[in-house]
TORKOL-4160 file (C-alpha; in steps of 0.2 Angstrom, whole numbers, padded with zeros to 4 digits, m for minus):
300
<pt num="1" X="m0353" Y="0152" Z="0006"/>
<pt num="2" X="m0340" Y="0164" Z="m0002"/>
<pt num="3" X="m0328" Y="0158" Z="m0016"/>
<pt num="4" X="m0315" Y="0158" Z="m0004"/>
<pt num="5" X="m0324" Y="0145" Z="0007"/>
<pt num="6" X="m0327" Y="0135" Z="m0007"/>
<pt num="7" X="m0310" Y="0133" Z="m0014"/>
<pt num="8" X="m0304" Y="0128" Z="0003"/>
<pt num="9" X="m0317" Y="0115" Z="0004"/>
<pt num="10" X="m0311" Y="0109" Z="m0011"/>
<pt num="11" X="m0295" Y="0108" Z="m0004"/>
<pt num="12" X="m0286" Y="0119" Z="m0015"/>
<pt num="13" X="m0269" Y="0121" Z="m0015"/>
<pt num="14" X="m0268" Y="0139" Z="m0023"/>
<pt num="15" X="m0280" Y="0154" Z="m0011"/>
<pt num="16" X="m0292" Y="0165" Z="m0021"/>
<pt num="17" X="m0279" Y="0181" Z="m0018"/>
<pt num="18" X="m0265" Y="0171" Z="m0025"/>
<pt num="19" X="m0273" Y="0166" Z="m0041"/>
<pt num="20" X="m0282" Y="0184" Z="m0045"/>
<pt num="21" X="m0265" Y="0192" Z="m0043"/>
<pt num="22" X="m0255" Y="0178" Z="m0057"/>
<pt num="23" X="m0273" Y="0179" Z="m0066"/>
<pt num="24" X="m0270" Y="0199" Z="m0067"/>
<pt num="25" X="m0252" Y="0198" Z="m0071"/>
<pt num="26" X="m0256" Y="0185" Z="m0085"/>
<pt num="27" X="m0267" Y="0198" Z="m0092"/>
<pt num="28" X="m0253" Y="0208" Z="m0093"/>
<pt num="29" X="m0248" Y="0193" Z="m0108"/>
<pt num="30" X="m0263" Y="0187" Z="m0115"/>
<pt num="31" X="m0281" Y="0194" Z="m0119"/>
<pt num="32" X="m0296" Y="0190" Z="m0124"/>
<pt num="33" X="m0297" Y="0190" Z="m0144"/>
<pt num="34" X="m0304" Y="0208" Z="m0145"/>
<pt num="35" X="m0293" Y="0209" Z="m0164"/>
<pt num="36" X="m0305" Y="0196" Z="m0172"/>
<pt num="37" X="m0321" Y="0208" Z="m0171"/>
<pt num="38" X="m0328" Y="0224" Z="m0178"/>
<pt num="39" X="m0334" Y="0231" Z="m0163"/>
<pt num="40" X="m0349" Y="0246" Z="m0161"/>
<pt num="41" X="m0355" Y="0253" Z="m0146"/>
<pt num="42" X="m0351" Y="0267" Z="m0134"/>
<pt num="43" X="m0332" Y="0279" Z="m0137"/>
<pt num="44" X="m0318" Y="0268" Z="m0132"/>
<pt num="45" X="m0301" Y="0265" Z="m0139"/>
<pt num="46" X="m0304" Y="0249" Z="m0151"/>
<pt num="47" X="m0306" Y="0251" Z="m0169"/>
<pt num="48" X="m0325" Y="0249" Z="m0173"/>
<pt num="49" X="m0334" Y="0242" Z="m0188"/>
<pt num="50" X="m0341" Y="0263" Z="m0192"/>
<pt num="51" X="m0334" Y="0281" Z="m0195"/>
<pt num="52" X="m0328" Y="0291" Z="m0179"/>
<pt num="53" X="m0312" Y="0304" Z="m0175"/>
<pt num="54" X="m0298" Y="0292" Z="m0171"/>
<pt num="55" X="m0280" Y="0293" Z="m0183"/>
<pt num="56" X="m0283" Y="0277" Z="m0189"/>
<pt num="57" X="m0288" Y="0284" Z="m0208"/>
<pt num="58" X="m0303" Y="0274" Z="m0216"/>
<pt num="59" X="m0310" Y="0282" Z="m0233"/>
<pt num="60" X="m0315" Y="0299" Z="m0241"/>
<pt num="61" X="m0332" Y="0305" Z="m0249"/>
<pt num="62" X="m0339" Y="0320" Z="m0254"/>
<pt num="63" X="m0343" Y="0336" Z="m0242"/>
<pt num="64" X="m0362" Y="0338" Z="m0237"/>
<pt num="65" X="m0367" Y="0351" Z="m0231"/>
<pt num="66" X="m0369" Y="0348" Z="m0210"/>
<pt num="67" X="m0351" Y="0338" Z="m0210"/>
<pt num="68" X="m0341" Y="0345" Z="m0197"/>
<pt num="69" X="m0326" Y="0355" Z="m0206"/>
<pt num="70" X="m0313" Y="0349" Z="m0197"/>
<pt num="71" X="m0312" Y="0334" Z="m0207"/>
<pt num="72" X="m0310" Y="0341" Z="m0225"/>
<pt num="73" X="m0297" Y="0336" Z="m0235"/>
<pt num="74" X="m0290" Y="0353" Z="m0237"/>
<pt num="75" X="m0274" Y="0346" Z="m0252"/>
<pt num="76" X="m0287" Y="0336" Z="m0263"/>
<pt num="77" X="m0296" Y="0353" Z="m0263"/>
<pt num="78" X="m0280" Y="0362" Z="m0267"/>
<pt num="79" X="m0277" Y="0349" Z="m0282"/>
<pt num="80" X="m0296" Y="0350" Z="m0288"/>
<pt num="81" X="m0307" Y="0363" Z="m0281"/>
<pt num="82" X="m0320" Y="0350" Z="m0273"/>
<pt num="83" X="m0322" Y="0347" Z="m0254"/>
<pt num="84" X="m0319" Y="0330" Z="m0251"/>
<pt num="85" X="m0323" Y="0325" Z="m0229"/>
<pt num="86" X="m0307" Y="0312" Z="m0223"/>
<pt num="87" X="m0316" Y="0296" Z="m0214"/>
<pt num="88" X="m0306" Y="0291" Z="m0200"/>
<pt num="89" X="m0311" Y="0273" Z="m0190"/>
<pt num="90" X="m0322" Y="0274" Z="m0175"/>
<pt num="91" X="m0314" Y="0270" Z="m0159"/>
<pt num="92" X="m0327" Y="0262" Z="m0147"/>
<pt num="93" X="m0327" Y="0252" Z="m0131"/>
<pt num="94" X="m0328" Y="0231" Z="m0134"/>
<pt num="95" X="m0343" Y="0223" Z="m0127"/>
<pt num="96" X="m0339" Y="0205" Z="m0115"/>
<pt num="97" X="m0352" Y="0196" Z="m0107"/>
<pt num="98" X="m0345" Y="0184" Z="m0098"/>
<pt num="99" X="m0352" Y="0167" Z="m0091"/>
<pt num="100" X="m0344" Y="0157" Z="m0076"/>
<pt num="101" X="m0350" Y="0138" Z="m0073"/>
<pt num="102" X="m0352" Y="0136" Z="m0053"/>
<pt num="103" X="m0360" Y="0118" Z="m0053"/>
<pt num="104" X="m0352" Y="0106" Z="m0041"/>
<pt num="105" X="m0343" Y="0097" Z="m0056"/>
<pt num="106" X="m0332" Y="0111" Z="m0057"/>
<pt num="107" X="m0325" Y="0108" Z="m0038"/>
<pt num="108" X="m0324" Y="0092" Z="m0039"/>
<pt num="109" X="m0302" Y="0092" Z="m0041"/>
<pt num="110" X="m0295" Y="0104" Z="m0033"/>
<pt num="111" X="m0283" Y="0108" Z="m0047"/>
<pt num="112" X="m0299" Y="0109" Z="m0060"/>
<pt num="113" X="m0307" Y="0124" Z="m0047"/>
<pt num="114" X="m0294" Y="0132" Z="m0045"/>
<pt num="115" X="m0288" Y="0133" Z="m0066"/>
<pt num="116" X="m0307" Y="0139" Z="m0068"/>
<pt num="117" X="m0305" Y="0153" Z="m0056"/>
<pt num="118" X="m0287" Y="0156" Z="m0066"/>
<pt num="119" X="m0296" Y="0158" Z="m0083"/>
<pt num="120" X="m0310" Y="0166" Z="m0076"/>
<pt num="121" X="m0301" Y="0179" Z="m0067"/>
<pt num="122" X="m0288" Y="0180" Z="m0084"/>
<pt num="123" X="m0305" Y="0185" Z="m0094"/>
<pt num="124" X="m0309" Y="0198" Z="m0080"/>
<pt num="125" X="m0293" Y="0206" Z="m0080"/>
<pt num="126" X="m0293" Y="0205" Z="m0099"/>
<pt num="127" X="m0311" Y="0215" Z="m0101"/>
<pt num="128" X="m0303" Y="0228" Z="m0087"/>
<pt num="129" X="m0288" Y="0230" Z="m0091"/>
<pt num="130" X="m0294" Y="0234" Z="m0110"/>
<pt num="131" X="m0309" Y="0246" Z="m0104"/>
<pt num="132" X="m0322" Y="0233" Z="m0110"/>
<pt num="133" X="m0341" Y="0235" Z="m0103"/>
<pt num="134" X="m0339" Y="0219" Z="m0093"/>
<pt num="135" X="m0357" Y="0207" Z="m0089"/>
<pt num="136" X="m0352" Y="0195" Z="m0078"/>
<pt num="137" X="m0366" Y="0182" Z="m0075"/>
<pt num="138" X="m0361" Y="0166" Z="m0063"/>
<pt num="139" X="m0372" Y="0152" Z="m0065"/>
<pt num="140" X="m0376" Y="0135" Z="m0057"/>
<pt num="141" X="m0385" Y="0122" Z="m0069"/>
<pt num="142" X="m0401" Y="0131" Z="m0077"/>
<pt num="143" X="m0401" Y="0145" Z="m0062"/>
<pt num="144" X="m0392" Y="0162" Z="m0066"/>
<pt num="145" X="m0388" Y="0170" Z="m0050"/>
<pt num="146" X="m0384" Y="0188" Z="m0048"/>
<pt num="147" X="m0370" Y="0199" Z="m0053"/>
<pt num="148" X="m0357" Y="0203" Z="m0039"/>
<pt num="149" X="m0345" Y="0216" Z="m0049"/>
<pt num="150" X="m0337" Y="0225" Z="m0035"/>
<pt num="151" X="m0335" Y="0207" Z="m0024"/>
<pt num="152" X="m0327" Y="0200" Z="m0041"/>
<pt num="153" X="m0313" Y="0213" Z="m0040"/>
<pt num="154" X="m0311" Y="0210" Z="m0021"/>
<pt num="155" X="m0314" Y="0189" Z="m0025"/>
<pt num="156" X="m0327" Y="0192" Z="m0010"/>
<pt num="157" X="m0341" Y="0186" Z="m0018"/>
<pt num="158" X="m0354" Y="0170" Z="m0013"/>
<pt num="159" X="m0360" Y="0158" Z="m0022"/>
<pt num="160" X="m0379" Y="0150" Z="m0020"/>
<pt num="161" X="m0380" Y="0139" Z="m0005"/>
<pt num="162" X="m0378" Y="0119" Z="m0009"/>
<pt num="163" X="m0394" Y="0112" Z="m0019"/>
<pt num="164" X="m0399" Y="0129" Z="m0025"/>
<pt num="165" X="m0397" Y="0123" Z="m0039"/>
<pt num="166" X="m0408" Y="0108" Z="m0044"/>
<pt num="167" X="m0404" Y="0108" Z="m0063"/>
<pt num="168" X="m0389" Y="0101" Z="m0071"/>
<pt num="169" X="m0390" Y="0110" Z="m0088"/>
<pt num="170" X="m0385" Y="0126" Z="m0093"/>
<pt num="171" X="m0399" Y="0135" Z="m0102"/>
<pt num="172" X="m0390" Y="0148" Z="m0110"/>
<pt num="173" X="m0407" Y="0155" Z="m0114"/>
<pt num="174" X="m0410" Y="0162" Z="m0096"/>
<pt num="175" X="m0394" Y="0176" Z="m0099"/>
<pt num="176" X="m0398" Y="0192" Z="m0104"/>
<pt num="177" X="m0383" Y="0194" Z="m0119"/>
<pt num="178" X="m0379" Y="0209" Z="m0126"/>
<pt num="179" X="m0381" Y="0211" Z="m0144"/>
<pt num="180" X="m0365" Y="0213" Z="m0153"/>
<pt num="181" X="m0352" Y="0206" Z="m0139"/>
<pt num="182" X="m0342" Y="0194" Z="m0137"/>
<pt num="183" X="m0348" Y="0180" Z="m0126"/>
<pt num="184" X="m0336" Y="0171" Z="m0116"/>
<pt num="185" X="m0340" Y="0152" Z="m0106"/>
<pt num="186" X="m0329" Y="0146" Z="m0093"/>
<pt num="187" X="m0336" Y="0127" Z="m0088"/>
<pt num="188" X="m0332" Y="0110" Z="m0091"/>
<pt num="189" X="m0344" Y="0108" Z="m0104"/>
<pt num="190" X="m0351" Y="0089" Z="m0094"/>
<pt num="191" X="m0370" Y="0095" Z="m0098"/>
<pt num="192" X="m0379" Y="0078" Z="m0109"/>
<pt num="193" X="m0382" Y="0095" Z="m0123"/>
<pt num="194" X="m0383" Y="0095" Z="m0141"/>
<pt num="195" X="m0371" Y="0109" Z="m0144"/>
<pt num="196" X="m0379" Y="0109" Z="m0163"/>
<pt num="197" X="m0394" Y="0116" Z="m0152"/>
<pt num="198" X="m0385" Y="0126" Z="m0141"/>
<pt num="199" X="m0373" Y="0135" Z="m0152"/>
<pt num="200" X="m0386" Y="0139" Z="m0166"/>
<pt num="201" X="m0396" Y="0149" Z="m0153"/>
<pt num="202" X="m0382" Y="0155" Z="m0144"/>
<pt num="203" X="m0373" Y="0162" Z="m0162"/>
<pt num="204" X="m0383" Y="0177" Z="m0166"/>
<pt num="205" X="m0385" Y="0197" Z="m0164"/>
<pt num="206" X="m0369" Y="0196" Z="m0172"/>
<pt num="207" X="m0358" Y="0192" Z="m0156"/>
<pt num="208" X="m0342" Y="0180" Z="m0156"/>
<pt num="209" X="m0340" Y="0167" Z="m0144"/>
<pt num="210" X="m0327" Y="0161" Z="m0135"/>
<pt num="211" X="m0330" Y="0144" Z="m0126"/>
<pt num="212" X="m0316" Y="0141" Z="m0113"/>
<pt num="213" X="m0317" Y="0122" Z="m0109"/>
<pt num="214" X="m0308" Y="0114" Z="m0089"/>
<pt num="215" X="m0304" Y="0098" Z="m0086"/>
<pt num="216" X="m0293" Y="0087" Z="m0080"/>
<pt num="217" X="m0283" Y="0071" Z="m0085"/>
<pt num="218" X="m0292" Y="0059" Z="m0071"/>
<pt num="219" X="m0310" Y="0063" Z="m0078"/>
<pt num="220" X="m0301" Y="0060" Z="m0096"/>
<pt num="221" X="m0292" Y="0044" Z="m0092"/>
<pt num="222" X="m0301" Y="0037" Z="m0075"/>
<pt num="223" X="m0294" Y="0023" Z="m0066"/>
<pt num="224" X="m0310" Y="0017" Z="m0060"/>
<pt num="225" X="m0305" Y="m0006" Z="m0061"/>
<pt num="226" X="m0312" Y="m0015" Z="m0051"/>
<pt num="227" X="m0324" Y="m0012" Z="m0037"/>
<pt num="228" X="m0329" Y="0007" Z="m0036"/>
<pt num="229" X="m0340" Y="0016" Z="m0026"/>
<pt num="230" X="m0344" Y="0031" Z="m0038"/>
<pt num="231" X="m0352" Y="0048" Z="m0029"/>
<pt num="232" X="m0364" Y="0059" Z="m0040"/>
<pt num="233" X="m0355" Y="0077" Z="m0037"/>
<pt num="234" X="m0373" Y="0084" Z="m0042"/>
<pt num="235" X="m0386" Y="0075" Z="m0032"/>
<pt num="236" X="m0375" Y="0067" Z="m0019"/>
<pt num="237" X="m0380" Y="0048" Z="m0025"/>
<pt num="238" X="m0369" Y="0034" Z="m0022"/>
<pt num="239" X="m0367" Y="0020" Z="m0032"/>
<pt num="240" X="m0357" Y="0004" Z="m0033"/>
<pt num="241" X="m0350" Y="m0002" Z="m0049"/>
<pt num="242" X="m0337" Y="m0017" Z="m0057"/>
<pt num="243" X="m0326" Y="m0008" Z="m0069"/>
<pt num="244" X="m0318" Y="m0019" Z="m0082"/>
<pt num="245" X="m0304" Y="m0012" Z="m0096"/>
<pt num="246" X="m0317" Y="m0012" Z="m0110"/>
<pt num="247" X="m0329" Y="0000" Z="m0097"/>
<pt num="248" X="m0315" Y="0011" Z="m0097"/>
<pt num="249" X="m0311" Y="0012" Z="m0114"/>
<pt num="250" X="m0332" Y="0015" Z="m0118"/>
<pt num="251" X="m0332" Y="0029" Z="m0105"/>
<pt num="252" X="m0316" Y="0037" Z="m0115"/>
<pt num="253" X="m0324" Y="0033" Z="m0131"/>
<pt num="254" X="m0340" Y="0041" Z="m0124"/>
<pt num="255" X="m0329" Y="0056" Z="m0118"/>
<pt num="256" X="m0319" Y="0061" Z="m0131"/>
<pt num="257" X="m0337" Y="0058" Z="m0143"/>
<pt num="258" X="m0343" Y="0071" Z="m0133"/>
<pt num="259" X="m0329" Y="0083" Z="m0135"/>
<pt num="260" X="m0328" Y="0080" Z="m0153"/>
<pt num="261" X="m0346" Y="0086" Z="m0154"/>
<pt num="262" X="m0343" Y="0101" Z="m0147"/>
<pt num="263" X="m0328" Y="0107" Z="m0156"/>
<pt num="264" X="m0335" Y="0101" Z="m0172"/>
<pt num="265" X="m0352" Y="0111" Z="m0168"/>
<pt num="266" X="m0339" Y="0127" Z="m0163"/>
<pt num="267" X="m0331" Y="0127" Z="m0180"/>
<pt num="268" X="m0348" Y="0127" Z="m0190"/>
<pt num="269" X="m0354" Y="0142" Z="m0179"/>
<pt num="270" X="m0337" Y="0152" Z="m0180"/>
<pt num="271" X="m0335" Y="0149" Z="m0163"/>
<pt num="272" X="m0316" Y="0148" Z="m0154"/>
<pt num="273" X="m0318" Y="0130" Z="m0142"/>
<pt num="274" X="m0305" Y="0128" Z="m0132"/>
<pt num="275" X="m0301" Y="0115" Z="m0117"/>
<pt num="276" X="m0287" Y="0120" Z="m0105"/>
<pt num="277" X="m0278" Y="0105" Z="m0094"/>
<pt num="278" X="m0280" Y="0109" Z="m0076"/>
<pt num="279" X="m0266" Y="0097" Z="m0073"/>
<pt num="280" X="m0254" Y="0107" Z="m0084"/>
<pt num="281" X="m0245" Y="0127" Z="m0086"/>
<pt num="282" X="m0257" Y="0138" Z="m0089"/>
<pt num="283" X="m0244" Y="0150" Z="m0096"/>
<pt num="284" X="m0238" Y="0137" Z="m0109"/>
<pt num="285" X="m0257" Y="0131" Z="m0114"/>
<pt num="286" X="m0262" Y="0151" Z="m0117"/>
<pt num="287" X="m0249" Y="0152" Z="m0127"/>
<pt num="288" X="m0254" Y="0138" Z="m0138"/>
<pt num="289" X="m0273" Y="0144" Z="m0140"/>
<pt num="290" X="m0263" Y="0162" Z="m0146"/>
<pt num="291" X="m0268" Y="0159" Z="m0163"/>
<pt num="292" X="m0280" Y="0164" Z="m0178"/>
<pt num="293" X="m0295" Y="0151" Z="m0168"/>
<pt num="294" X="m0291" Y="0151" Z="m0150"/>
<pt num="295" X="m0297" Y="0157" Z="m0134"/>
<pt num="296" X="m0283" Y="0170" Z="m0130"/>
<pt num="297" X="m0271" Y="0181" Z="m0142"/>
<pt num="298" X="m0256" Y="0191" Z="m0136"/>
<pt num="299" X="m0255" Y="0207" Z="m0132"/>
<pt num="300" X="m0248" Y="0220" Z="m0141"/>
């Protein structure tokens, strides 16, 4: 089944082309926080955490012989007959691995699939549109399934066929990261994980993360009284429950517990934890997260 195929089952009310082209123009806007690191890697055009050739004047030091000449401060040998080298920042390509959620939680609401393709495609267009070395790993529970580089800029790619994937927790583990990038998740975050455990793992090789939380108000703020016939969007199961008032306010205590959690554990890990309404503008949210700790940051 394409992506495609899978947003209409959802019954979507956007199409994959319409939201990849507001995705692209949007990242026209907003970016992925690339300001908030010190970036090393291959040539590029963002500042990097070493010494290279941009105009972007760093430091001075002594001449040693082997230095390249170009870069000797000709005026301070003028002033003091020593040959001093100018140090000028590196510029170098930033490094995104980026990780899209496709379990079936994610499909559930039309307007929660179609808001996680939004960001996902915003943090595409970002890394592109900014010459970044783009990862893209697309994974279903614990199974990571291939990358599809070229069918993600056409939005023709597939995704595993239904029961594929058997597990419901995301093992972070499993994807190869890039040491020193800037890891970037796009899911709803409704695994039963400690995320103490997972972000301690997750924070090393001197990466940033950027956790980029869906949901909607209905999972938030059900309105499951009464009798309800409750469907398992993982396993398929059915079940039949009595939903009082004091259920619904456990399940939301429960909910917002779990969510506490998590930006709790972000905060400790110097992680950016952000959770994006599907239900409300995108443009205005983005916005909001625009700051010193959130997912996005204008562009200049």
């Amino acid at each position: 089944m394409t992506i495609g195929e899978r947003l209409a089952q959802a019954k979507a009310t956007k199409s994959l082309a319409a939201l990849i082209s507001e995705s692209e123009a949007l990242a026209g806007q907003f970016r992925l926080p690339f300001n908030r690191q010190n970036w090393r890697g291959q040539t590029g055009n963002w500042a990097g955490a070493g010494i290279g050739s941009s105009i972007d004047f760093q430091d001075h030091r002594p001449y040693v012989p082997g230095d390249d000449p170009r870069y000797i401060n000709w005026q301070a040998y003028a002033r003091s007959g020593h040959y001093t080298m100018k140090l000028y920042r590196e510029e170098v390509r930033p490094q995104v691995d980026l990780v899209l959620d496709l379990s079936a939680s994610m499909f559930v609401e039309p307007a929660k699939a179609v808001r996680a393709l939004e960001v996902f495609y915003l943090a595409c267009h970002s890394a592109w549109r900014n010459a970044a070395l783009l990862n893209v790993f697309l994974t279903a529970g614990g199974e990571v399934l291939p990358t599809q580089q070229e069918a993600l800029r056409a939005g023709d790619w597939t995704l595993p066929p239904p029961g594929a994937a058997t597990e419901s927790l995301m093992d972070w583990r499993r994807i190869p990261w890039s040491t020193r990038s800037m890891r970037v998740v796009v899911s709803d975050f409704l695994f039963d994980q400690d995320p103490e455990a997972q972000l301690a793992d997750f924070a090393r090789s001197g990466s940033s993360i950027v956790l980029l939380c869906v949901h909607t108000r209905a999972e938030a703020a059900p309105g499951w009284l009464g009798n309800v016939e409750l469907l398992d969007c993982e396993t398929d199961r059915r079940v039949h429950r009595y939903f009082t008032r004091e259920d619904i306010d456990r399940y939301r205590l429960a909910y917002d517990g779990h969510f506490s959690r998590w930006t709790d554990a972000a905060a400790r890990h110097a992680a950016s934890f952000s959770r994006i309404d599907a239900d409300a503008s995108l443009t205005e949210q983005l916005l909001a997260l625009a700051g010193p700790r959130g997912g996005v940051e204008l562009c200049t």
